[in-house]
N, C-alpha and C positions, 0 to 999 in steps of 0.2 A: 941596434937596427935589425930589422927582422929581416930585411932584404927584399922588399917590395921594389925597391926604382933598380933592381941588377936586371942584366935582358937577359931572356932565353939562352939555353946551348943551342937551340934548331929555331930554325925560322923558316914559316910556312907562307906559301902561297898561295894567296885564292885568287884561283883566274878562273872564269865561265867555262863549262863543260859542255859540250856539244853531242851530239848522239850518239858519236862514235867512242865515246870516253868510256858508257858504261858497256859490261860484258853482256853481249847477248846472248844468252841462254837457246835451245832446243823447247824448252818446254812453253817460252816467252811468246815461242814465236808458232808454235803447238795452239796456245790459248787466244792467240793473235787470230789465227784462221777461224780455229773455232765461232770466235766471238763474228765476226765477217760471216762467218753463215749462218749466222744466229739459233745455234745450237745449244743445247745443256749437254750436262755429262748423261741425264737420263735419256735424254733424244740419242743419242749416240750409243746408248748401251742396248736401245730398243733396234737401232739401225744393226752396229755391227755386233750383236750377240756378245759382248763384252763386258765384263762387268764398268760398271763406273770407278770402283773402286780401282782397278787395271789399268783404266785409262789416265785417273790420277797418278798412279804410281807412274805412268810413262812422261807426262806433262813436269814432274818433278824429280826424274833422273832417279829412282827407288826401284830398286830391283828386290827386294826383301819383299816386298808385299805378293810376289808371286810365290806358290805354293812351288812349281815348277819352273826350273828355268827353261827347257825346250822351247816353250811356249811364247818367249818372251819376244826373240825375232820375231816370231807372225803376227804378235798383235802390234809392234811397233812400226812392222810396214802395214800392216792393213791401216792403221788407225793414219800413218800419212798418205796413205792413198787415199784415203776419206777425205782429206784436207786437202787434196791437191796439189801436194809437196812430193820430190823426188825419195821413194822409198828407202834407196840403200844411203841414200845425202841422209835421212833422215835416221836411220839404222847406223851409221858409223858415228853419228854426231851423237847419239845416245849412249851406244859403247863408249864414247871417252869420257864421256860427262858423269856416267854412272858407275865406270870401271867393269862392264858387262863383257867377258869372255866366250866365247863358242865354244862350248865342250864336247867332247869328240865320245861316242858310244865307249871306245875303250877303257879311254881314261880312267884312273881310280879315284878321282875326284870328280867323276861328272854327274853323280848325284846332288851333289853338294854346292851350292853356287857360293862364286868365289867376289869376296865384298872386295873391292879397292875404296879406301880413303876417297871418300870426296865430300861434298859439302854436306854439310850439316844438315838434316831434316828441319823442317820446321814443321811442328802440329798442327797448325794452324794453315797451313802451306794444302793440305790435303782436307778437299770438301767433305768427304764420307767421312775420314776421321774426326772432324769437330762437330758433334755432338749440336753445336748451333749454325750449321750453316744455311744459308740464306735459302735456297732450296725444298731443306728439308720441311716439316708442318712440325712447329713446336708442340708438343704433346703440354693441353692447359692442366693446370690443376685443380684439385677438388675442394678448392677456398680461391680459386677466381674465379668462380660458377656463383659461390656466395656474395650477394650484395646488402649491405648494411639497410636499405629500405626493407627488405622480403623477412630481414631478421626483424626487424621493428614490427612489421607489419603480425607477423606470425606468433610474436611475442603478446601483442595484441589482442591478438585471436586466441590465442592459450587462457587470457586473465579476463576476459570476455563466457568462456565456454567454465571455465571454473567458477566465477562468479555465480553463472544461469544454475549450475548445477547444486551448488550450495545454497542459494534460494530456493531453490526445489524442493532440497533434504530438510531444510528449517520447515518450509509450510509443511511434509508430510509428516514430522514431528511435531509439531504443532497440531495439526487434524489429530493426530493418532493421542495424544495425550490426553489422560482421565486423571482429575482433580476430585479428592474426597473431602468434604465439608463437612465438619465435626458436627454432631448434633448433641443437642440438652440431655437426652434419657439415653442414658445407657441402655443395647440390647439386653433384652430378659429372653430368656429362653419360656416360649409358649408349647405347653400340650396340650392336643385333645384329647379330652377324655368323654367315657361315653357315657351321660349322667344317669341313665337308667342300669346299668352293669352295677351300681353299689348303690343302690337305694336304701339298700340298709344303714349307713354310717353317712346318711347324706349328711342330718346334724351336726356331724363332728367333723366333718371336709367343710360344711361351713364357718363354723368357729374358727379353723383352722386357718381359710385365706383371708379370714375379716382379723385381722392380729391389731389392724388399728382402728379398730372402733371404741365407745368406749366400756369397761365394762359390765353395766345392765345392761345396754345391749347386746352383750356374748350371751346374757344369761337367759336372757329373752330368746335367746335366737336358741340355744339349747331347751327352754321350755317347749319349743314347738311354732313358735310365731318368725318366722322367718322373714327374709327379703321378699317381698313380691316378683321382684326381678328374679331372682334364683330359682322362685318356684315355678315362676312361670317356663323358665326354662327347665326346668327337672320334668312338670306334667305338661308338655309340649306333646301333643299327637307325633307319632315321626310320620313325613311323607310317604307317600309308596310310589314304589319304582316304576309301577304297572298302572293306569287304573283299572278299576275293576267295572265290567263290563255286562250287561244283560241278554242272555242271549235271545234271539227272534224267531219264530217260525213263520214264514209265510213269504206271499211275494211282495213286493215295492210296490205293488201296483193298488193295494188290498187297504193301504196306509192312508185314512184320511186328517186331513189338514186340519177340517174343523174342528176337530173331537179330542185332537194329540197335538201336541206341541205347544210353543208360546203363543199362537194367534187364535186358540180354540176358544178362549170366553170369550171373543170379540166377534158381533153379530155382522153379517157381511148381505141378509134379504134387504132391508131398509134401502141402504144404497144403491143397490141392484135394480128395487121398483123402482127410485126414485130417477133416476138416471132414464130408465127407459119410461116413463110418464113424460119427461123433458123432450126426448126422439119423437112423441108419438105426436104432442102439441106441434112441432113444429112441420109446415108444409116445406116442402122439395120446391125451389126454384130451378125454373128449367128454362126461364126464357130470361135477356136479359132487362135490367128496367129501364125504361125512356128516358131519352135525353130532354130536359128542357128547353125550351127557347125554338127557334125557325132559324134554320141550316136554308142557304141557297147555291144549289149544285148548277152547274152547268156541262150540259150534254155534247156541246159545241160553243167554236167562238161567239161571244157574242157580248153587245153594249147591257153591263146593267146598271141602273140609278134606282137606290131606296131613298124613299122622303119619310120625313114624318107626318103628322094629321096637317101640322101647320105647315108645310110645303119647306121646311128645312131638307136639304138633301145632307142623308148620310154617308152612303158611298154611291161613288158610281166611278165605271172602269169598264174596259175591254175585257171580259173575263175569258180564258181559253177553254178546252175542253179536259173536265173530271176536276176545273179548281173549285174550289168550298168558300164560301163567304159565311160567318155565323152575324144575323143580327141582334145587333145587342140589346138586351131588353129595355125597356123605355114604359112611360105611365100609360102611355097609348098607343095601341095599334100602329106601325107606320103604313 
C-alpha cells in the first residue's frame, strides 16, 4: 500500500476572507490615491520634481534605491501630501514597513543607511525597473520594420533591373561584334612598280610573271612580240599633274566669238536677215478687232422685245440700266 486512503497530520480550513483578512500595505494604499487622481508616476515626477523611480521606491517600502538617506523623510512626506494623506501617519507607516531609521549628523553610521529585514523586493513590483512596463514606449526593432511583401516586392525589382541590364550588354555585344568570312584566293601580296624605271629588262619581268603560259609563247614573248595588254601599259603617255597652258596678251574684251572657239565655223548672218525680214513683214496692231454679231445695251430701264423677220419673238424683258443682251445670229436679219 502506498498510503493514499491515510489522512493528513494538519487539516486546513477554507473559510471566505474578507477585506480585513489581507495586510494593508502603505504603498497599496499610496497607489490607491494615486490612481483616484488619475495620476502616472511621470505626472507626479513632473509635479513634485521627484524622480519616478523615488516615488516607486516609496510606494514599495525600498529604501536602497536612494543614493541618500537624508532625503528620504522629505520625499515621503511631500509625496503624501500630494495624496492628501496625513504626512507623518504616512512617514511612520513607511519607517516600519521598510525598517527606515533617522540618523543623527553625529552618528558614525549616518552615512550609511541601515537595511532592516523586510519583505522581499519584487522586480517586477517597480515600474522604471522592468524594462517592460506599460508606460514606458517599447523601443521596435529593426526586423519589425521588415515586412515579407516589401521583401518580395524588392526582390522583384532586383531580378527585373538585372534582367534590363543584361539585355542591354547582349545587344551591345551583339552590335559591336565583326564576323570574318573565309574567301577562295588566298591574299597575294601586290607591288607597284613603275614600268618605265626598267625598260630595259621589261622582256624578262615579262617572261618572268607569265610562268604559266605555255612554252612558245615564253619564247615569243622573249623574241620581242609581247602581250598587247603589257605593252600598252609599258607605252602608256603618264598623266600631268598640271595642264599645260597658253598664255594671252590682251584684253577679254578684244576676243571675238566668231573667229575662236567651237561656234566660229557656224555662220550666224542668215538667221539674223531672216528673222528680221519676218519683223519687217509683219504690221503692229494697235487697235483691237471687232466683235461679231449686234450687242444690245441699255442706257436706262427699259421694255425690250427682239423678233425675227417672221414675227417670232426672241427675247423680250424689262432690261435695267448698263445690262447687255447679245443677239444671236440667225439666217435673217431680226
Amino acid at each position: 500500500m502506498i498510503g493514499w486512503r491515510s489522512r493528513p497530520s494538519t487539516t486546513e480550513k477554507d473559510e471566505p476572507k474578507g477585506f480585513d483578512d489581507f495586510e494593508l500595505r502603505l504603498g497599496d494604499l499610496m497607489r490607491g490615491e494615486r490612481a483616484t487622481l488619475g495620476k502616472s508616476l511621470l505626472d507626479v515626477q513632473r509635479e513634485l520634481r521627484i524622480k519616478a523611480s523615488h516615488i516607486a521606491a516609496i510606494e514599495n517600502a525600498d529604501i536602497s534605491a536612494f543614493e541618500t538617506p537624508g532625503f528620504v523623510a522629505g520625499y515621503v512626506r511631500s509625496y503624501a501630501r500630494y495624496l492628501g494623506m496625513d504626512p507623518e501617519w504616512a512617514f511612520a507607516r513607511f519607517s516600519v514597513e521598510s525598517g527606515y531609521v533617522v540618523s543623527h549628523g553625529l552618528a558614525a553610521l549616518s552615512s550609511a543607511p541601515q537595511v532592516v529585514k523586510g519583505r522581499l523586493r519584487n522586480d517586477g513590483a517597480e515600474p522604471l525597473g522592468n524594462p517592460r512596463a506599460t508606460f514606458v514606449p517599447l523601443q521596435e526593432s529593426i526586423w519589425s520594420r521588415v515586412e515579407p511583401g516589401a521583401l518580395g516586392s524588392m526582390t522583384v525589382l532586383l531580378v527585373l533591373i538585372g534582367a534590363i541590364g543584361y539585355a542591354g550588354w547582349s545587344v551591345l555585344q551583339e552590335v559591336q561584334r565583326v564576323q570574318l568570312a573565309p574567301i577562295d584566293e588566298p591574299p597575294t601580296v601586290v607591288a607597284a612598280i613603275d614600268p618605265l624605271s626598267n625598260a630595259g629588262a621589261a622582256d624578262e619581268s615579262l617572261v618572268a610573271t607569265r610562268r604559266d603560259i605555255p612554252v612558245g609563247e615564253a619564247i615569243a614573248l622573249e623574241d620581242g612580240s609581247a602581250d598587247p595588254d603589257a605593252m600598252d601599259r609599258l607605252y602608256r603617255p603618264q598623266a600631268l599633274d598640271v595642264p599645260v597652258l597658253t598664255a594671252r596678251d590682251g584684253p577679254i574684251a578684244s576676243i571675238d566669238p566668231r573667229q575662236t572657239g567651237v561656234l566660229a565655223d557656224q555662220g550666224v548672218a542668215s538667221s539674223i536677215e531672216a528673222a528680221m525680214a519676218e519683223a519687217l513683214d509683219q504690221e503692229v496692231q494697235v487697235i483691237a478687232a471687232a466683235q461679231q454679231g449686234v450687242e444690245v445695251l441699255a442706257v436706262r430701264p427699259a421694255w425690250v422685245q427682239v423678233e425675227t423677220a417672221d414675227g417670232t419673238v426672241v427675247f423680250e424683258k424689262i432690261m435695267d440700266a448698263g445690262e447687255r443682251y447679245s443677239v444671236p445670229a440667225l439666217e435673217t436679219a431680226p
